[in-house]
N, C-alpha and C positions, 0 to 999 in steps of 0.2 A: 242660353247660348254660350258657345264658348268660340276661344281662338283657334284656328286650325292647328293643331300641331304640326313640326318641322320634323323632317331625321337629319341626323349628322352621325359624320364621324366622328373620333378621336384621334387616327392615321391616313388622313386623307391620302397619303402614296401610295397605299396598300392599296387602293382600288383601281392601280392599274395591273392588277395582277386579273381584272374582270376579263381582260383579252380571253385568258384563258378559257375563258367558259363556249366560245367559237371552236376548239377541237372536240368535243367530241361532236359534232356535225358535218365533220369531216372524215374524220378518221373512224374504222370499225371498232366497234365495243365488243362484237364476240369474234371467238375463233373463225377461222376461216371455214367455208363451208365447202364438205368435199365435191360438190358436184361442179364439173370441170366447165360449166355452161349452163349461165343461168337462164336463158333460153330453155333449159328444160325443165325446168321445175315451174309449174301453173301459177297464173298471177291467183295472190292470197292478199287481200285487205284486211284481211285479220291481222297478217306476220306485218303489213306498210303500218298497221297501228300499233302494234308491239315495239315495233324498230323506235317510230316517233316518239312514243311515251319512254321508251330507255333514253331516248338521248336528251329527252326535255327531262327527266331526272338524274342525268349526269351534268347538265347546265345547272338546275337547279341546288346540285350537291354543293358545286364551284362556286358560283355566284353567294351561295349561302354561308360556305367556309371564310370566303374573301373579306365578306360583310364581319365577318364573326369575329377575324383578327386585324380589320381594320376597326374597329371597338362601336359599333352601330347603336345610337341612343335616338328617342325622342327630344328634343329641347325642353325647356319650362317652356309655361305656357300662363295663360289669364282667363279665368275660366271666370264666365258671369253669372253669379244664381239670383234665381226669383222666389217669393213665397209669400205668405204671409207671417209673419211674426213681428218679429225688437230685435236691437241689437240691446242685451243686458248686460251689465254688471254688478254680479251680486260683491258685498261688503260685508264681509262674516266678520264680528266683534269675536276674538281669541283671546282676550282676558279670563283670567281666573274666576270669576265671578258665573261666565257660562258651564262651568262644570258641576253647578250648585242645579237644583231642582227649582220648580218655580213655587215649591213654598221658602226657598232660600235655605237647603239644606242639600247636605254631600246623598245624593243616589244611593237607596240600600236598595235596591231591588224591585222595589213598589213603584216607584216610580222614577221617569227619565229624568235625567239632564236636560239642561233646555237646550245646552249644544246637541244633544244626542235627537232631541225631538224636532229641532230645527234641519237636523242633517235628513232624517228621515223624512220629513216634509216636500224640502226641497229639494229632493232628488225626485223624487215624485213629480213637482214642479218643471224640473227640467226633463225629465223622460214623457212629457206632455206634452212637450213644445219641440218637437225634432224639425222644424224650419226657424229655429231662431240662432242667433250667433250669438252665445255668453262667454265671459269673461268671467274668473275668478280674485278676487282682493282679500287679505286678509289682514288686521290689523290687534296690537296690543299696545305694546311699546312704541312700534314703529308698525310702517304698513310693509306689505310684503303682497306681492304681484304672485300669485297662485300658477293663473293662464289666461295668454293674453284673448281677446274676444277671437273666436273658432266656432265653426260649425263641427266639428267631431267633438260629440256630447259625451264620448267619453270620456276624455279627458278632466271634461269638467267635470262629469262624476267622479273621477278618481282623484280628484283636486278634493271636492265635497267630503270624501270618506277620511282625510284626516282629521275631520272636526274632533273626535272622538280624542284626539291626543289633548296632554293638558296645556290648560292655557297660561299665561302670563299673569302678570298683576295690574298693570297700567292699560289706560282707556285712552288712545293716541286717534280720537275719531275724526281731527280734523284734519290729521295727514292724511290718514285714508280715505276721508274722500275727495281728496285731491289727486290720490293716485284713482280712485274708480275714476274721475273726469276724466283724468289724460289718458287712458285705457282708448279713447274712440278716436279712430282717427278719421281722415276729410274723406274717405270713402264711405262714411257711414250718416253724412250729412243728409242725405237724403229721405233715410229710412226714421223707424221709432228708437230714440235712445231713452232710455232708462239705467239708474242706481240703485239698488236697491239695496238697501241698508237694513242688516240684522245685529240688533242689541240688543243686552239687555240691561246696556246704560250710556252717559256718557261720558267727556270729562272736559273741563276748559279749553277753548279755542282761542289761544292767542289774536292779537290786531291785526298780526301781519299772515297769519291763515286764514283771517275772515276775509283779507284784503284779495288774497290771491284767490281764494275759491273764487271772490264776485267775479273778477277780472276773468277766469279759466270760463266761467258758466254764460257770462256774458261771450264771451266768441263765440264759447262751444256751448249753445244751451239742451240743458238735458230732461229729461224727470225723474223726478227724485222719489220715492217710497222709503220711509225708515217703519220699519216690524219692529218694533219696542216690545220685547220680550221682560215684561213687567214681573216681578218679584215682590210674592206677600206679603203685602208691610211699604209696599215702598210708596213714594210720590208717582200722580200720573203726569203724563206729560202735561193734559188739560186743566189740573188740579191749581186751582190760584190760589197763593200762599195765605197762608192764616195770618189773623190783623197780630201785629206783632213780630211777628216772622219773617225772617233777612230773606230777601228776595234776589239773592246775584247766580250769577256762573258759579260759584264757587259751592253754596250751600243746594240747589237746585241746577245742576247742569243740566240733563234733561231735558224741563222745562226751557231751561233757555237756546238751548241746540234746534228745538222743534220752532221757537220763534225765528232764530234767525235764519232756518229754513224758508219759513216762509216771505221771506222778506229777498230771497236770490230769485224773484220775479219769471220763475219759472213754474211750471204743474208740481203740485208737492202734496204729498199726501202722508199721513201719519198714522197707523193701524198699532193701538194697543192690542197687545196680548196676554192673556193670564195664565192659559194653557192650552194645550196643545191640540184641541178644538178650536182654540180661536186662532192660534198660527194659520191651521189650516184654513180658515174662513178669508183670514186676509190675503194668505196666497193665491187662493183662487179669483179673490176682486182685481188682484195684482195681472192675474192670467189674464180678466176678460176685459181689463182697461188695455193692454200691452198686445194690439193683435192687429195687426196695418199690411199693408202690403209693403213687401221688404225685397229690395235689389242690394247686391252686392257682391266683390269681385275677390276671386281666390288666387293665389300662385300656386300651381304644381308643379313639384320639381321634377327634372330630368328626370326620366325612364330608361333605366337600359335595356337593350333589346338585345345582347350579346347572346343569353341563352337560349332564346327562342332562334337567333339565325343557326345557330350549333343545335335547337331540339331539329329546323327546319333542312338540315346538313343529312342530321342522320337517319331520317325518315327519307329521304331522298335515294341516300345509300344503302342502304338496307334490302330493298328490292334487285338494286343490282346486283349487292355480293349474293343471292340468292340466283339469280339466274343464272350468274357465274358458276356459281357451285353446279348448279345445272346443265355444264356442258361435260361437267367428267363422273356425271352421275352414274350409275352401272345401268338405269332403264331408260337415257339419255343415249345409250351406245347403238351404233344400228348394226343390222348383219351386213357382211361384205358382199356385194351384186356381184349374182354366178356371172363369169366370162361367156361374152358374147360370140354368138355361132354365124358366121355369114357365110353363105352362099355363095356360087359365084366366081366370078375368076377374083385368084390370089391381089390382083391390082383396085379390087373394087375393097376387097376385104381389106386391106390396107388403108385404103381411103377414108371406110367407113370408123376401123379402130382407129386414125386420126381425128377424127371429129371425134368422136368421143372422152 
């Protein structure tokens, strides 16, 4: 359901020029007609319906020019949608590292990029889900706001289709996901929120990022998915360190990002991947966990309506100056009535060429 929309103008004074549109219901539109007495010419409901419809389309000309240069718009408006889906935000990792292949090698040909198989994925992902509202994040160094949550998917596709440029060097995942949180705003408290986080690593989260995610996720609480887009040779998230083995953020970030995940007391789920069959395996659990009944409210902006009062101007005119042309048409012209013969004394014959 939505808000009724409003019209307004832009020159509210111009619409007193609407008077206008009361002459032609007054005054003749075509030339005068030669028969000196319309007493003689037979009642026609054809010609009473021709006349009506010329003068309701010289009001309609007026009224519609008036409109036209008094600047005639619909208002914004709040439009409410329903469906089912999530409101998402995806988290695309834009470091250097995703331009490598998942055997951890620069793309020759044979095989993708894990950016390049992540894009293709998830665009698939989102042209699958045409009732959900996503947002795009993107992070390296710092995070960077793509688009903000919208239901025009294309956007977000064309947000997606820069993964393919190169990436960065640094892995800044815990400001990004503090920007995917602040992405939803208190319209969307109702429905399913999700982040969902594509890596294919991570990197140290400061005290005071750990401190602020809790704080953001406790108001605002979300669910979380990270896609760990794993590289041959490396540590799994799951993988507990070998006896011996420094166990911190520093030597296994990773490992330590997927704990303190699970410890911001919200839904959180963690999908290894090795390649691009398993991307896709976890995108679709992501699909059929993420699928609720979803309300929420749009703004659409003003509408101008100037062209259409000027398309509705000249459709109106257009039949007139055609009838017009039609009074000095050459098969528009009539023969002139032979002179009348009467009868009778000269005082009658007088009488009678006076009535006439």
């Amino acid at each position: 359901m939505s808000a009724l929309p409003s019209l307004s103008v832009d020159r509210p004074l111009v619409l007193l020029l609407l008077a206008l549109c009361a002459v032609p219901l007054f005054l003749p539109l075509l030339a005068a007609s030669p028969t000196p007495w319309s007493a003689l010419t037979p009642a026609d409901a054809g010609s009473r319906w021709a006349d009506a419809t010329l003068r309701a389309l010289a009001v309609t000309a007026i009224a519609a020019l008036v409109l036209a240069l008094a600047g005639l718009h619909r208002t914004d408006q709040i439009v409410e949608r329903t469906g089912v889906g999530a409101h998402l935000v995806l988290l695309i990792d834009r470091s250097s590292s995703m331009d490598n292949t998942f055997a951890n090698r620069r793309p020759d040909g044979t095989e993708e990029a894990k950016s390049a198989a992540a894009k293709r994925l998830i665009l698939a992902f989102v042209r699958s889900r045409p009732r959900d509202r996503m947002g795009v994040a993107t992070f390296s160094t710092a995070p960077m706001l793509a688009v903000p949550l919208t239901d025009h998917l294309g956007l977000v596709a064309a947000a997606l289709e820069t993964l393919d440029e190169p990436g960065l060097a640094q892995t800044n995942v815990g400001r990004g996901l503090a920007l995917a949180v602040s992405m939803f705003g208190r319209e969307t408290g109702s429905a399913s929120r999700a982040v969902v986080l594509v890596s294919d690593g991570a990197g140290v989260i400061s005290r005071e990022v750990q401190a602020e995610l809790r704080d953001m996720i406790a108001r605002e609480p979300v669910n979380l998915y990270w896609l760990f887009l794993r590289s041959e040779g490396s540590k799994g998230l799951f993988e507990p360190s070998a006896r011996g083995e420094q166990d911190t953020p520093q030597v296994r970030p990773e490992r330590h990002l997927n704990l303190f995940l699970q410890t911001l007391g919200v839904p959180y789920r963690a999908f290894e991947a090795e390649n691009p069959d398993a991307v896709a395996a976890a995108i679709a659990e992501i699909d059929r966990l993420e699928a609720r009944p979803l309300t929420f409210s749009e703004r659409i902006p003003r509408t101008e309506l100037r062209f259409l009062a000027c398309l509705a101007a000249l459709g109106a005119l257009l039949p007139l100056i055609a009838v017009k042309l039609c009074e000095h048409a050459p098969f528009a012209a009539r023969a002139p009535l032979p002179p009348l013969r009467h009868r009778g004394s000269g005082a009658a014959a007088v009488a009678a060429r006076d009535v006439l």
